[in-house]
TORKOL-4160 file (C-alpha; in steps of 0.2 Angstrom, whole numbers, padded with zeros to 4 digits, m for minus):
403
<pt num="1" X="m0409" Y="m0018" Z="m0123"/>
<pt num="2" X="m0391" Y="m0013" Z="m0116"/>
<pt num="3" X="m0380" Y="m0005" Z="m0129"/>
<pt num="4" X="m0363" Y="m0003" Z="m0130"/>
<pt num="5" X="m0365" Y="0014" Z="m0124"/>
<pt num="6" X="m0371" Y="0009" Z="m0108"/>
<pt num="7" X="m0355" Y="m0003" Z="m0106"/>
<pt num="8" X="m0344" Y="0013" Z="m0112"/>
<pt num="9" X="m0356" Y="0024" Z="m0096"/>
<pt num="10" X="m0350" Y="0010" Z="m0085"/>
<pt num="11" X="m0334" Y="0010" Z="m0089"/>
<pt num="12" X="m0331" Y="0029" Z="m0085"/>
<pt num="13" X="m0340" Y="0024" Z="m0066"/>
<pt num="14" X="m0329" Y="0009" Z="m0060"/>
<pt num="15" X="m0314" Y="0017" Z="m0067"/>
<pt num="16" X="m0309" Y="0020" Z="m0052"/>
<pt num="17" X="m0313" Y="0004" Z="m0041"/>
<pt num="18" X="m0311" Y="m0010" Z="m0053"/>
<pt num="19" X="m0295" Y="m0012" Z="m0060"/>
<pt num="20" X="m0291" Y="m0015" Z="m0077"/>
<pt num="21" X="m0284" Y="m0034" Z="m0077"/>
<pt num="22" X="m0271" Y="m0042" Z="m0087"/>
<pt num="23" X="m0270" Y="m0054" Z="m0101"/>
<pt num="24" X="m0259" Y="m0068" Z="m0098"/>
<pt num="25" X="m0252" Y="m0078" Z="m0114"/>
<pt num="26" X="m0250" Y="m0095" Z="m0107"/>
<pt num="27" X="m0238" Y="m0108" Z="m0120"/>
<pt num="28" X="m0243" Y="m0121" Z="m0109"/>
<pt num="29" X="m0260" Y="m0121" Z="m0113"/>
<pt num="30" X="m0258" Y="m0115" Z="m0131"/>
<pt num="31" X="m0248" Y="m0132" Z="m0133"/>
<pt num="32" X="m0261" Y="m0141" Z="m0123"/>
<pt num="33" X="m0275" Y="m0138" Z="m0137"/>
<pt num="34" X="m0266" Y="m0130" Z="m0152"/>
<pt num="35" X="m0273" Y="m0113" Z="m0149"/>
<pt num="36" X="m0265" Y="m0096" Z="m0146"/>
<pt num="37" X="m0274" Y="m0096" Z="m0125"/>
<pt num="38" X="m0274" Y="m0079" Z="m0117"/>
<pt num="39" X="m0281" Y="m0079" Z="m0100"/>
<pt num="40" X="m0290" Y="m0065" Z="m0093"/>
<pt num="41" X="m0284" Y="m0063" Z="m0077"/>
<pt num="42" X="m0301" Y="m0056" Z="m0069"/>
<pt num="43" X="m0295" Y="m0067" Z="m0051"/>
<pt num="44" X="m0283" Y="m0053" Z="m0050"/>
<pt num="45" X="m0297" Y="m0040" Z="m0047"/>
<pt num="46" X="m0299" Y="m0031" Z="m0030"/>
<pt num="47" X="m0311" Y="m0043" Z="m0019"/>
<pt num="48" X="m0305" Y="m0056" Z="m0028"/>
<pt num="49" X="m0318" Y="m0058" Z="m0044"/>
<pt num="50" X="m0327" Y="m0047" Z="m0058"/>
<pt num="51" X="m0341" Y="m0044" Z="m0045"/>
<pt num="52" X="m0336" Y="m0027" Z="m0041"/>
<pt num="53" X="m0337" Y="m0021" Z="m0059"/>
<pt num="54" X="m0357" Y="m0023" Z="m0059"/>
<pt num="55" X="m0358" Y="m0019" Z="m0041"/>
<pt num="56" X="m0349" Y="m0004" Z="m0042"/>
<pt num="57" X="m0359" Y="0003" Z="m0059"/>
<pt num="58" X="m0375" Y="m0002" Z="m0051"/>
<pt num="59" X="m0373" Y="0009" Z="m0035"/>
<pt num="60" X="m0366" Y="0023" Z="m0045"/>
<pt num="61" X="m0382" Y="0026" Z="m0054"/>
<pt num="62" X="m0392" Y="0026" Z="m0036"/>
<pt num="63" X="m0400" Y="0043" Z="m0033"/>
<pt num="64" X="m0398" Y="0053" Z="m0020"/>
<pt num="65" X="m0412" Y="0046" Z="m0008"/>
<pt num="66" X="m0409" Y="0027" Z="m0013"/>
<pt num="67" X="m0390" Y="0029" Z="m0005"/>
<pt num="68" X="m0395" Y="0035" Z="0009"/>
<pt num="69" X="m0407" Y="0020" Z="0012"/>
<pt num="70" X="m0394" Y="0008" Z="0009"/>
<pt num="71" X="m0392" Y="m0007" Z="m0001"/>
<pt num="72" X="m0397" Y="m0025" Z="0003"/>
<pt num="73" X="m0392" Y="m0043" Z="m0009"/>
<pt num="74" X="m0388" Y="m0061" Z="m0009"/>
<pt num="75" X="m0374" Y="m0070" Z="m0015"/>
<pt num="76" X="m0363" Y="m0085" Z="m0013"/>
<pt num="77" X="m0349" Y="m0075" Z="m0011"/>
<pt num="78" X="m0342" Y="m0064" Z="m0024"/>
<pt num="79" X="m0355" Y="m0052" Z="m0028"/>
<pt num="80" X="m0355" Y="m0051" Z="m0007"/>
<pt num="81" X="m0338" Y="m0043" Z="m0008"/>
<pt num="82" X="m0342" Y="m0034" Z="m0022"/>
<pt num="83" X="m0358" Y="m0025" Z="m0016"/>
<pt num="84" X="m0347" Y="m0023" Z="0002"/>
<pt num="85" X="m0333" Y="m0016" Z="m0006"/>
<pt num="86" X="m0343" Y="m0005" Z="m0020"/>
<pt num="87" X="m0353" Y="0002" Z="m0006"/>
<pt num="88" X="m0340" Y="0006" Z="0005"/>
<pt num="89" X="m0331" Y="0017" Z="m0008"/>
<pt num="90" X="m0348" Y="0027" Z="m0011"/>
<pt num="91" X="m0352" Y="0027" Z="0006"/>
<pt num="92" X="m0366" Y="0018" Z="0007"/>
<pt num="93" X="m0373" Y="0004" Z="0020"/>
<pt num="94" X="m0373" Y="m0013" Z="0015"/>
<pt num="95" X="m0381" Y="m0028" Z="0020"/>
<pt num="96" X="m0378" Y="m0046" Z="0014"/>
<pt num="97" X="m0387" Y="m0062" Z="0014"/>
<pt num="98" X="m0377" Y="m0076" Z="0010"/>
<pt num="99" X="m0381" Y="m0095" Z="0012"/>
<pt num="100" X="m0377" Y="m0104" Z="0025"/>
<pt num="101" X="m0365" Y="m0114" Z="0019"/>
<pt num="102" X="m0356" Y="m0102" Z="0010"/>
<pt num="103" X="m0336" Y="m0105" Z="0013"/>
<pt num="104" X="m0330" Y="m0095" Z="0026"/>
<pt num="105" X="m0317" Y="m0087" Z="0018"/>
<pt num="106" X="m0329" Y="m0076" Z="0007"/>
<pt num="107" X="m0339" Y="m0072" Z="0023"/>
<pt num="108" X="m0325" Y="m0068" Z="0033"/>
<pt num="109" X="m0322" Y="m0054" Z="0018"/>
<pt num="110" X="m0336" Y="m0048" Z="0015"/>
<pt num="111" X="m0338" Y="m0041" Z="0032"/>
<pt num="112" X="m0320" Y="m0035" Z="0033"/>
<pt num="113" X="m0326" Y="m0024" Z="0017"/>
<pt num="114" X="m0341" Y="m0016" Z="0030"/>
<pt num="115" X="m0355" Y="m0026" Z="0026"/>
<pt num="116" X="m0369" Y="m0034" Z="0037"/>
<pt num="117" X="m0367" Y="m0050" Z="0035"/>
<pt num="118" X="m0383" Y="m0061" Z="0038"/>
<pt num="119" X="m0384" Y="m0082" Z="0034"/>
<pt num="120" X="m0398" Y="m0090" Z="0028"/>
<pt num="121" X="m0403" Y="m0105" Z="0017"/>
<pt num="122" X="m0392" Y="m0118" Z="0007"/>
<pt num="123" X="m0393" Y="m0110" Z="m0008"/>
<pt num="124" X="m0391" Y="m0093" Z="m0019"/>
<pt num="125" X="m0413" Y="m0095" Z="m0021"/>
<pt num="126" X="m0415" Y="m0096" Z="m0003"/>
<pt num="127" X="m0403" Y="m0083" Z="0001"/>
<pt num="128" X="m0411" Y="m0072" Z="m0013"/>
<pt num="129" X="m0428" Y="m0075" Z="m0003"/>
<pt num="130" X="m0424" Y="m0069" Z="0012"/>
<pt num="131" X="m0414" Y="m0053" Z="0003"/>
<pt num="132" X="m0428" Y="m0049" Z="m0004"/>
<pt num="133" X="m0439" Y="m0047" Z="0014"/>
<pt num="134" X="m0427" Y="m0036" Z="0023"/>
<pt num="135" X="m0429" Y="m0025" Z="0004"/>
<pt num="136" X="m0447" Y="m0024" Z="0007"/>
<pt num="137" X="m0442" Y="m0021" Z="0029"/>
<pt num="138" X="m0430" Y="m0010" Z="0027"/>
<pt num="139" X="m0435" Y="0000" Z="0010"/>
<pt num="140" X="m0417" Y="m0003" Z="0004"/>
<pt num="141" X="m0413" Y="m0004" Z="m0012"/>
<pt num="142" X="m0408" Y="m0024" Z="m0018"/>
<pt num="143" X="m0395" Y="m0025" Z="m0029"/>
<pt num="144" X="m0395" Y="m0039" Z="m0040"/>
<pt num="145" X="m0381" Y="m0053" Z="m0044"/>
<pt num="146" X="m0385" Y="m0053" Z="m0062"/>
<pt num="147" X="m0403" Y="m0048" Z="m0068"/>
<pt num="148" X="m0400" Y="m0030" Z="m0070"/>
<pt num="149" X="m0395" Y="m0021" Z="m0084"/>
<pt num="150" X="m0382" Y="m0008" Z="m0072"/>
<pt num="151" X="m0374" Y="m0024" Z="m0067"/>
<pt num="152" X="m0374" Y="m0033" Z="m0084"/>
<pt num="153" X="m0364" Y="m0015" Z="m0091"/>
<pt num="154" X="m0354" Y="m0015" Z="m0077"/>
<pt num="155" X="m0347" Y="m0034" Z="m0080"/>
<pt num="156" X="m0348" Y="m0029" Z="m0100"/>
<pt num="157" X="m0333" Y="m0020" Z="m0096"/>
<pt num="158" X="m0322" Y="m0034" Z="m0094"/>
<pt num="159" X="m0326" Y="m0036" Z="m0113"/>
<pt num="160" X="m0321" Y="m0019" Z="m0117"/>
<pt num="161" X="m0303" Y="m0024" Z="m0110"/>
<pt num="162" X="m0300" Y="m0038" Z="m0118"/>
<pt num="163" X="m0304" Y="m0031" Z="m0135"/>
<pt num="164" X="m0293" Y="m0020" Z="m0131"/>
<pt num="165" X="m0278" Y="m0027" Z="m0127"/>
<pt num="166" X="m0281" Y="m0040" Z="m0139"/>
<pt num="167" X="m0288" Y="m0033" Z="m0157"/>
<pt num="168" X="m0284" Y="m0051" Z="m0164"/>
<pt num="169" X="m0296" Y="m0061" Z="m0153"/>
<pt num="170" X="m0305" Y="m0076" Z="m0159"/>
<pt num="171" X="m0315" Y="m0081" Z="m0144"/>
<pt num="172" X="m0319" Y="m0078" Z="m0129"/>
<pt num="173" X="m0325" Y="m0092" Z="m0117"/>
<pt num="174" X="m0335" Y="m0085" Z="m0100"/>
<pt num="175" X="m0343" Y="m0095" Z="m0087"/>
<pt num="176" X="m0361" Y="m0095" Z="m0083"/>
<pt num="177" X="m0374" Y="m0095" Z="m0069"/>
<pt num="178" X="m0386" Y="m0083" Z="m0068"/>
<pt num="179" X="m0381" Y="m0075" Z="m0084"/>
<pt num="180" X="m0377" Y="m0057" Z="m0079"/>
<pt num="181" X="m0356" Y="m0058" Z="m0083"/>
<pt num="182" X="m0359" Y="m0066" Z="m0102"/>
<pt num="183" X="m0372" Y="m0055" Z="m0105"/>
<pt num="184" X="m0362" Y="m0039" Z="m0102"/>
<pt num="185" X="m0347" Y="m0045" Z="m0112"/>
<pt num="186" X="m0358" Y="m0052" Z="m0127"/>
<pt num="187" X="m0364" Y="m0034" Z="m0127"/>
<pt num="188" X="m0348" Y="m0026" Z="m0128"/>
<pt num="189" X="m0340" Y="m0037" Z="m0141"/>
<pt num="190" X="m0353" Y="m0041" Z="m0153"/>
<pt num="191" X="m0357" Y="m0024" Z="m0156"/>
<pt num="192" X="m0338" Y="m0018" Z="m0158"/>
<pt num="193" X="m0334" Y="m0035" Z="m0168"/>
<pt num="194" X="m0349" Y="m0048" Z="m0170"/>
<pt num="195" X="m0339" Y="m0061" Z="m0180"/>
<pt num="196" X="m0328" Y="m0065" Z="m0161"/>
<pt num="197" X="m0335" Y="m0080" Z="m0155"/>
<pt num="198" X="m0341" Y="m0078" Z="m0138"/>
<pt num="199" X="m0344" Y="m0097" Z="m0129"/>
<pt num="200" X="m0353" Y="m0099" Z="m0112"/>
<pt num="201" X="m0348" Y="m0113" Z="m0100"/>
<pt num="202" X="m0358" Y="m0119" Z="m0084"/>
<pt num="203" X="m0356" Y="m0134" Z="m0071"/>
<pt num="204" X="m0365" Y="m0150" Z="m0077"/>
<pt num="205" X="m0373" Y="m0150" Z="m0062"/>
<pt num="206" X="m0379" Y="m0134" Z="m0062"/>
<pt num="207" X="m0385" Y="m0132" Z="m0081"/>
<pt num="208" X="m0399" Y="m0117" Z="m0080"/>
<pt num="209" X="m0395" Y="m0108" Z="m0096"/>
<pt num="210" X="m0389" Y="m0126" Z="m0106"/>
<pt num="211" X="m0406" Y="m0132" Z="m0100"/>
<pt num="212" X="m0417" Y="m0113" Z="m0104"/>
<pt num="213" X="m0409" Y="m0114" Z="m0121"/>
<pt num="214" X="m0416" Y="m0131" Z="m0126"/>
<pt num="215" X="m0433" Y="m0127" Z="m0120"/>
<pt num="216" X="m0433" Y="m0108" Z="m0127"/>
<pt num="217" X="m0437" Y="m0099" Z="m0109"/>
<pt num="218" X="m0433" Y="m0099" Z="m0092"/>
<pt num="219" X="m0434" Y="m0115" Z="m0078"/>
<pt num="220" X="m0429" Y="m0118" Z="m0062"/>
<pt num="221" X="m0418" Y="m0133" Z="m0059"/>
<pt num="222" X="m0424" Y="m0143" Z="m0044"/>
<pt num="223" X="m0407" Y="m0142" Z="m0037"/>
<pt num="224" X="m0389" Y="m0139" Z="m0040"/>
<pt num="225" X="m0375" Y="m0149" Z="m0036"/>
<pt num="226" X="m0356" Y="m0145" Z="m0040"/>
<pt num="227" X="m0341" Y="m0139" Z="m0033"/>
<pt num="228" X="m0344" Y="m0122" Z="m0044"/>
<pt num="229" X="m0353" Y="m0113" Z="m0029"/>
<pt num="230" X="m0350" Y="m0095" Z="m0040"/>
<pt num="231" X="m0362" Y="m0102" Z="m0055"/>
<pt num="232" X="m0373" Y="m0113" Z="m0043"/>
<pt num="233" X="m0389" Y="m0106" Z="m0047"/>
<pt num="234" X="m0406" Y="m0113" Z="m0051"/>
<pt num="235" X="m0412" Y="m0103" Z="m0065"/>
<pt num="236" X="m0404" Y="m0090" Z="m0076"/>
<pt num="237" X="m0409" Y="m0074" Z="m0075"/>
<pt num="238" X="m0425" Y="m0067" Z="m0083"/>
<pt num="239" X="m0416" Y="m0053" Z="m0090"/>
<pt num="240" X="m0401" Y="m0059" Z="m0096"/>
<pt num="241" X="m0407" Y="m0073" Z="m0104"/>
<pt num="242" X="m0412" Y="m0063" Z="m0119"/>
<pt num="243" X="m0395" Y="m0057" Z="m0120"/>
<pt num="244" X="m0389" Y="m0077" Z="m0119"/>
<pt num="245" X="m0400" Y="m0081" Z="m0133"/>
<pt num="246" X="m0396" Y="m0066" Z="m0145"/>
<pt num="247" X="m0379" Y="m0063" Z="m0142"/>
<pt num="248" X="m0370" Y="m0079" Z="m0135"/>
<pt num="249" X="m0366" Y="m0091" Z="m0148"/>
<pt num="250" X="m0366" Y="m0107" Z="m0140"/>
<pt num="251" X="m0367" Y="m0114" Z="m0121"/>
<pt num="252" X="m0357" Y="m0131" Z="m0116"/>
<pt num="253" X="m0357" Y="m0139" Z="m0099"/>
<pt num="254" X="m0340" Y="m0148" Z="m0090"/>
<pt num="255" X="m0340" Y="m0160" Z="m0075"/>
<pt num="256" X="m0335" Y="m0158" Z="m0057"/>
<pt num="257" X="m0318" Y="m0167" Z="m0062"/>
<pt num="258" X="m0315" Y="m0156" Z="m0077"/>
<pt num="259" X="m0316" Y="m0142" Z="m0067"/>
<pt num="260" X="m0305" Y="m0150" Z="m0054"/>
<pt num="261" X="m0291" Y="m0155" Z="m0065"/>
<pt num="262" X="m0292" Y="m0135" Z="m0074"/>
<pt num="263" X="m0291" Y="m0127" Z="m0057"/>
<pt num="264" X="m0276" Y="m0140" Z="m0054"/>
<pt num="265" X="m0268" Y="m0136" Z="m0071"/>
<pt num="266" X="m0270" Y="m0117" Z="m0068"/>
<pt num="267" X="m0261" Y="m0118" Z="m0051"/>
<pt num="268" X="m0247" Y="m0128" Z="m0057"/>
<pt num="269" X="m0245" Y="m0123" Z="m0076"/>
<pt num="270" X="m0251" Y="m0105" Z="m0076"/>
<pt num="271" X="m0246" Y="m0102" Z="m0056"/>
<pt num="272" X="m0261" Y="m0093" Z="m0053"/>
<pt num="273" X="m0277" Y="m0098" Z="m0041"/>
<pt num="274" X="m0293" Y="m0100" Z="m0049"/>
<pt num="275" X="m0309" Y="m0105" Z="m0041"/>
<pt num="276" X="m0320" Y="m0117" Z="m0047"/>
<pt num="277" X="m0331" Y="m0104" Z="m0057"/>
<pt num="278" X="m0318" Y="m0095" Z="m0062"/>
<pt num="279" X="m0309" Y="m0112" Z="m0069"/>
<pt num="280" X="m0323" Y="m0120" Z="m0082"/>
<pt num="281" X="m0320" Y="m0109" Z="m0097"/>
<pt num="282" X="m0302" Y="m0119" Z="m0098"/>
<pt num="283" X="m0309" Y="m0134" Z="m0091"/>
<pt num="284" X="m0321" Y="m0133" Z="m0109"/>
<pt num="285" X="m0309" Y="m0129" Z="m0118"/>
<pt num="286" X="m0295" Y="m0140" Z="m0113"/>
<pt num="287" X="m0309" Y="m0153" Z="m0115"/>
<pt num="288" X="m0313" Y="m0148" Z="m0133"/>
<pt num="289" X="m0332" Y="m0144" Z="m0128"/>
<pt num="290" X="m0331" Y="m0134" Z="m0144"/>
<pt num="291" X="m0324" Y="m0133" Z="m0160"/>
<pt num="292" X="m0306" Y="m0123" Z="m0160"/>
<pt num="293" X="m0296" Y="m0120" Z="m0174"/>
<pt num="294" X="m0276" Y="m0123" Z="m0174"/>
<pt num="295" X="m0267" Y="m0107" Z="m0167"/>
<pt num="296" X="m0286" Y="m0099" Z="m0167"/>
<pt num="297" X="m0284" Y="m0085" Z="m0151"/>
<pt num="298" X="m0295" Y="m0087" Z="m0139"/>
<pt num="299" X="m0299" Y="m0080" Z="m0122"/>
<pt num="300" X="m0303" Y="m0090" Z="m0105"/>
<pt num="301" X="m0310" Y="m0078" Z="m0094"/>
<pt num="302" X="m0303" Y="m0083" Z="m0076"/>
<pt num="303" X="m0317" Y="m0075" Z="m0067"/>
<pt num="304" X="m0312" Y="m0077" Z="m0050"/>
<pt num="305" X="m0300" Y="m0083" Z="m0037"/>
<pt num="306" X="m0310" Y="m0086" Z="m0020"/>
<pt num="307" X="m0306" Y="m0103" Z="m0017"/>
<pt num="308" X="m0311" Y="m0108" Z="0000"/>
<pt num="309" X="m0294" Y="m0117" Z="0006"/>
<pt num="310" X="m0303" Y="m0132" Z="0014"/>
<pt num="311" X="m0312" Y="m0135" Z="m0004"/>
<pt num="312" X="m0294" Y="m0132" Z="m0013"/>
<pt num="313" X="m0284" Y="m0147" Z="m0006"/>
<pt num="314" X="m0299" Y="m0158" Z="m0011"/>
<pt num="315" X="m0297" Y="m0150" Z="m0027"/>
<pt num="316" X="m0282" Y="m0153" Z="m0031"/>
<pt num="317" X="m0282" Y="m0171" Z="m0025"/>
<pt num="318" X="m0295" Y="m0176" Z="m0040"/>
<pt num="319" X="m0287" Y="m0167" Z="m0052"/>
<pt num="320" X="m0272" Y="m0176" Z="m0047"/>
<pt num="321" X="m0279" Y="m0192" Z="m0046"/>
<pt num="322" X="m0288" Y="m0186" Z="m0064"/>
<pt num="323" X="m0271" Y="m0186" Z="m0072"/>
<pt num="324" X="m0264" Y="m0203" Z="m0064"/>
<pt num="325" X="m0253" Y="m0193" Z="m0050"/>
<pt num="326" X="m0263" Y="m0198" Z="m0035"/>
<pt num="327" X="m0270" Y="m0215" Z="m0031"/>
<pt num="328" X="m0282" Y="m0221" Z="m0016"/>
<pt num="329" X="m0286" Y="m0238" Z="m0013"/>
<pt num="330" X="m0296" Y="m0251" Z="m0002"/>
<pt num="331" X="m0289" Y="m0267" Z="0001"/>
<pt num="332" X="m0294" Y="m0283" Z="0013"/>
<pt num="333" X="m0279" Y="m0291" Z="0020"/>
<pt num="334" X="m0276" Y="m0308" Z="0033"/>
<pt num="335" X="m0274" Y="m0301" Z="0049"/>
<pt num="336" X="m0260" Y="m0309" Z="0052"/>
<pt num="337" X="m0240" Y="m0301" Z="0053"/>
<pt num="338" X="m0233" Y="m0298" Z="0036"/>
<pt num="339" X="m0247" Y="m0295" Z="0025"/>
<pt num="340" X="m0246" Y="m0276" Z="0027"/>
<pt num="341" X="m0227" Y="m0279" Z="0022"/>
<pt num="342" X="m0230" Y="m0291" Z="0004"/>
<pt num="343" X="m0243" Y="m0274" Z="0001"/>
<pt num="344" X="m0230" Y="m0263" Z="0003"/>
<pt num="345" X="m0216" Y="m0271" Z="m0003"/>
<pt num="346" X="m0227" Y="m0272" Z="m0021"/>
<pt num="347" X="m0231" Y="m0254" Z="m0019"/>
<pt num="348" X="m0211" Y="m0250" Z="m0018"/>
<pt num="349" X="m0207" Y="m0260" Z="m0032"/>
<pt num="350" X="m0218" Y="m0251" Z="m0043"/>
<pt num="351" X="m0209" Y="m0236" Z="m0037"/>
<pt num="352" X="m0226" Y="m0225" Z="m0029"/>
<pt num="353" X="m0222" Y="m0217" Z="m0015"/>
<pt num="354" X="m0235" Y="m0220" Z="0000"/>
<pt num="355" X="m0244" Y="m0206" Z="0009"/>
<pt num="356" X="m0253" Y="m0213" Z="0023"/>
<pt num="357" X="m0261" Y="m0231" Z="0025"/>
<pt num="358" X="m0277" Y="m0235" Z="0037"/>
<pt num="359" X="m0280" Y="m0248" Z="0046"/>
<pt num="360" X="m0299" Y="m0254" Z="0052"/>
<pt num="361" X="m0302" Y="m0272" Z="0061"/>
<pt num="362" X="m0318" Y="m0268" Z="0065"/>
<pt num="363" X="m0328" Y="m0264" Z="0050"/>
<pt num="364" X="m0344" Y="m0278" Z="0048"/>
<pt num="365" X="m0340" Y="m0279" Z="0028"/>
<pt num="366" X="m0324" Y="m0292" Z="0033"/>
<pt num="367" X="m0320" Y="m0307" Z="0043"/>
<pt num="368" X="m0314" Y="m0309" Z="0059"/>
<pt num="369" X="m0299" Y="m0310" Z="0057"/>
<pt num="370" X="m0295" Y="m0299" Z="0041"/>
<pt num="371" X="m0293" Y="m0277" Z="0041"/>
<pt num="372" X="m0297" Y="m0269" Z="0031"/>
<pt num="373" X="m0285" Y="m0252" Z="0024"/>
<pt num="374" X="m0284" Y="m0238" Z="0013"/>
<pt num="375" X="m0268" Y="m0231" Z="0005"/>
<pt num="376" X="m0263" Y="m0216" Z="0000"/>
<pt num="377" X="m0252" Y="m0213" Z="m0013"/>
<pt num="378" X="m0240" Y="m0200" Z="m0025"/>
<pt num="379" X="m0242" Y="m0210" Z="m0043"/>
<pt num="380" X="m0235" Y="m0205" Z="m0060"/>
<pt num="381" X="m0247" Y="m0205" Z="m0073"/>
<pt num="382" X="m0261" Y="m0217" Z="m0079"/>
<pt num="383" X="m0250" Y="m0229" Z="m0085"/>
<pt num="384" X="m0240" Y="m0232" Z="m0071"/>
<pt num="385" X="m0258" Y="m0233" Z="m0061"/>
<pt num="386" X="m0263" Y="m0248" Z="m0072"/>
<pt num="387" X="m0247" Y="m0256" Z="m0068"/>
<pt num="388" X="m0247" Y="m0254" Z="m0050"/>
<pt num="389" X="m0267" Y="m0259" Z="m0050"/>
<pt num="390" X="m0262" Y="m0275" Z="m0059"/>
<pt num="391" X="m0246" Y="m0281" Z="m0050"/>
<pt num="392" X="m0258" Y="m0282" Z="m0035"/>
<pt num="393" X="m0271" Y="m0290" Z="m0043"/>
<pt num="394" X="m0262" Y="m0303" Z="m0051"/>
<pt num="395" X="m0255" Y="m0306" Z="m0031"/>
<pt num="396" X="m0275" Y="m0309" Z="m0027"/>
<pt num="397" X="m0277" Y="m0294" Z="m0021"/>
<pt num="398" X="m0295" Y="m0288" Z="m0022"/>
<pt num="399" X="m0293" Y="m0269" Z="m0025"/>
<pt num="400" X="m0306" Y="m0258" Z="m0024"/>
<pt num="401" X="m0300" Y="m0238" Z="m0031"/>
<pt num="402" X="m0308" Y="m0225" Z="m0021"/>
<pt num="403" X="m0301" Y="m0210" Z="m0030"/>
């Protein structure tokens, strides 16, 4: 199985494309769950995300012959950028298959990097598919996202750092989706110092190694569904998940909402953009998915910063509207001058500051002579929600909260 040699061989080959990222010590959230939180600032890495690390070590050990047929792989975005840019710097064509509703942004950069960009599918799976013909078409070489062990070493690397910069560490909490970044960390850190906890995290809807380790092998999910595009995928990997079960010490799952309000609380507390995947290791743990000790030192790996920019306002809106600072509402009035003014004028009073409010006369839910609108509103905490809710209700107002 991969050693801590291996990890040690990839580092010496990535040296000079990866960069070596920092911790961050954040008081914020060290106050937030009565830990000692460093955040491994891996969304600082060139393309954005860890990707390049395996990418990189993986085309590095390509002979001769295999680099000059070129490469070929899928991916939702990341590892794109990583294979693009990997294979760039060795001089090496690449070509990308990418779903076809992978945000734009991470299409947009994987080509800027060199790569031939082709979309296909909804998913990773599908995209993998059709990879997977123009390997057998082309005789190119397919680098995978995760189920190789020159990639696993590669992302082990990140593990190296952290140890590194921080002897002291406790835990150290990763995301998961196909399994190939836990599994070269694990590596690296249990063999240098097994008692660090190391603690996988994946998208509820998305739970392909939570789900492999109940049943003790490998399944495919029917489907995934999250705002965690970089861990959407329906199976871990074969070869990592051996790795998961013998090195990882525990696997937890967060919500879309969790990981909405970490990616929120990282912007505003930490001032540093997270994507989705790269967000649930503090959603977990802000969430207390798993047992952390007072002051305990523990490390979220922030394992990318691709946030498509569309995806990122809604984002921040439910994390918002998680923590009481953003309110939503439907409401059927009398058609009839003045009603929108007693509304407002109750909104005022409760000092919330409207946004925008939408009218609609025609919907067939109400009367003839009612509308129907939506407000939007900046509110200030949960507690000034449920008073604002009530005042309006106890007015006969029938309110019905969209977000």
């Amino acid at each position: 199985m991969l050693s801590e040699d291996d990890v040690l061989a990839a580092r010496d080959r990535v040296a000079d494309v990866a960069r070596h990222t920092p911790l961050d010590h954040s008081y914020s959230f060290s106050a937030m769950t009565d830990a000692a939180v460093h955040l491994k600032l891996e969304n600082t890495q060139r393309t954005g995300a860890f990707k390049i690390r395996g990418a990189a070590n993986r085309i590095r050990t390509l002979t001769d012959a295999e680099q000059a047929a070129g490469v070929v792989t899928a991916s939702a975005g990341n590892h794109a950028q990583g294979v693009a840019l990997a294979a760039s710097r060795s001089g090496v064509d690449a070509t990308v298959v990418m779903p076809e509703y992978a945000p734009y942004s991470k299409v947009t950069a994987t080509r800027s990097y060199g790569a031939t960009v082709v979309l296909h599918g909804e998913d990773y799976n599908d995209a993998q598919a059709r990879a997977h013909e123009i390997e057998r078409e082309s005789d190119r070489v397919y680098v995978h996202a995760f189920d190789d062990e020159d990639v696993m070493a590669g992302q082990g690397t990140i593990g190296l750092e952290i140890l590194d910069d921080l002897p002291s560490v406790e835990t150290i909490v990763v995301a998961i989706g196909g399994g190939g970044l836990i599994a070269g960390i694990a590596t690296a850190v249990k063999a240098r110092k097994p008692d660090v906890r190391v603690v996988g995290v994946q998208a509820e809807g998305a739970p392909s190694a939570a789900r492999a380790l109940e049943q003790g092998s490998v399944c495919e999910l029917d489907g995934v569904d999250t705002i965690a595009d970089g861990i959407a995928t329906r199976s871990v990997g074969e070869r990592t998940f051996p790795y998961i079960q013998d090195r990882v010490d525990e696997v937890v799952t967060v919500s879309d909402d969790e990981i909405a309000l970490a990616v929120t609380l990282l912007l505003e507390r930490a001032k540093t953009l997270v994507e989705p995947a790269g967000a649930v290791p503090v959603a977990a743990l802000l969430e207390e998915r798993f047992d952390v000790d007072p002051d305990e030192v523990v490390v979220p790996l922030l394992s990318g910063g691709n946030i498509d920019m569309n995806l990122l306002t809604t984002v921040i809106l439910r994390g918002l509207a998680d923590q009481g600072r953003y309110l939503k509402i439907r409401m059927t009035l009398p058609d009839r001058p003045g009603s929108l003014r007693q509304v407002t004028d109750v909104i005022a009073d409760e000092r919330a500051n409207i946004y925008a409010i939408e009218h609609d006369r025609t919907s067939g839910d109400i009367a003839m002579n009612d509308t129907e609108i939506e407000v939007d509103m900046q509110t200030r905490g949960e507690e000034h929600v449920e008073g604002l809710l009530s005042r309006l209700r106890e007015k006969g107002y029938d309110v019905e909260v969209l977000v």
